[in-house]
C-alpha positions, 0 to 999 in steps of 0.5 A: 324220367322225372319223379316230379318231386323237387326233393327226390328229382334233384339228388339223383340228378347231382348223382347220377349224369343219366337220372332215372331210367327204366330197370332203376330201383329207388329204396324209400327207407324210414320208420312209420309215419316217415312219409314213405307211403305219401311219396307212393301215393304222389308218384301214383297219381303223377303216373296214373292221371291223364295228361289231360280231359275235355267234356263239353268243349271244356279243356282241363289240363292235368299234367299226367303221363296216363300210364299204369303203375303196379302196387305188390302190397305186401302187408295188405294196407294200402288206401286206395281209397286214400288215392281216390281223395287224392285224385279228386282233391287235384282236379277240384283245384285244377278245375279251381285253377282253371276258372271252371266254377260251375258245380256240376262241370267240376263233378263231372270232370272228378267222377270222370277223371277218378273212372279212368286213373283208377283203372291204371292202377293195378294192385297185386297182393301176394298169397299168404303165407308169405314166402320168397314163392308167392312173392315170385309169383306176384312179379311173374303176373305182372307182365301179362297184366300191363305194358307201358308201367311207369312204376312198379311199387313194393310197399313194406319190403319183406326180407325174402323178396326176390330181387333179381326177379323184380330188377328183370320185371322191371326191365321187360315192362319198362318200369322204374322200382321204388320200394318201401323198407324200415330199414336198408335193404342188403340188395345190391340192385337198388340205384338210390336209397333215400333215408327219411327221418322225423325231422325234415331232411331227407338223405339220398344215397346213390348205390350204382357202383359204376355211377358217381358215388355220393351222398346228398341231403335236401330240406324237405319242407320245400315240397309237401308231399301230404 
């Protein structure tokens, strides 16, 4: 399963024969301002867009897999408007590529392209106090709630998150796991770990012990993910 970023999408496949596969997790580790919660949004949107639209006989390709993505929330600041903007940006400069200028047909494919993204995207925040119990029970809901899910996020990883759970989820609903943490998670779950700094290199660490143990550093400037 391609994640459609050049700098995520090669290291793992250096390290890993098998790439990305249903039940993986992926650890985004950085400080603030990192980019963790950027390469959430792009992977979103990759996810959550059709693979393409028509309305009145005008056909805009756009690239995505139409599939749902869950988002566990934990400190409550994702911005799904954020999202939003992201996703009519993308089909303005479709629409632009496309050589569709008339104004009202672009509005019309961005209010209905936004409609039906939106709706693959659900947002699970857990109960609070938080406790490893409500954590527990936000993985628990998620089964009955989608099918098909192209990823399961947990943004600002807490350190009593139950991870055993989470693999297991991810494997019933099919899903790739990345998580978002200041700093490396203990958990041995975790396939691949990638280390963002300030600066513009990004190391990927492979953590799968029966894969080829490694490490790869890639220049992130060749891909923006703002």
């Amino acid at each position: 399963m391609p994640l459609h970023l050049s700098f995520l999408d090669d290291p793992i496949d250096r390290l890993s024969q098998n790439g990305l596969s249903s039940g993986d997790i992926i650890e985004l580790v950085g400080p603030s301002c990192s980019g963790k919660t950027e390469i959430l949004r792009h992977l979103a949107l990759t996810a959550i867009l059709p693979a393409d639209i028509t309305l009145d006989s005008t056909h805009l390709p756009l690239f995505g897999s139409n599939r749902p993505v869950v988002l566990i929330d934990i400190d409550r600041r994702f911005n799904l408007p954020r999202l939003k903007h992201c996703i009519e940006a993308y089909v303005r400069r479709r629409c632009l590529d496309s050589d569709i200028t008339a104004t009202h047909t672009i509005n019309a494919f961005i209010h209905t392209v936004v409609t039906e993204s939106l709706r693959n995207i659900i947002v699970i925040r857990p109960a609070l106090p938080l406790t490893r119990l409500s954590l527990a029970a936000c993985l628990y809901s998620i089964p009955s709630e989608t099918a098909d899910a192209a990823y399961i996020f947990v943004d600002s990883l807490p350190d009593t998150f139950p991870w055993d759970l989470y693999h297991t989820t991810l494997k019933t609903v099919g899903a790739v796991g990345v998580v978002t943490c200041k700093s490396p998670s203990k958990s041995t779950r975790a396939s691949f770990r990638f280390l963002l700094g300030r600066k513009e290199t990004l190391t990927c660490r492979l953590l799968t012990p029966a894969s080829n143990e490694g490490e790869v550093q890639w220049d992130i400037l060749e891909d923006g993910i703002a």
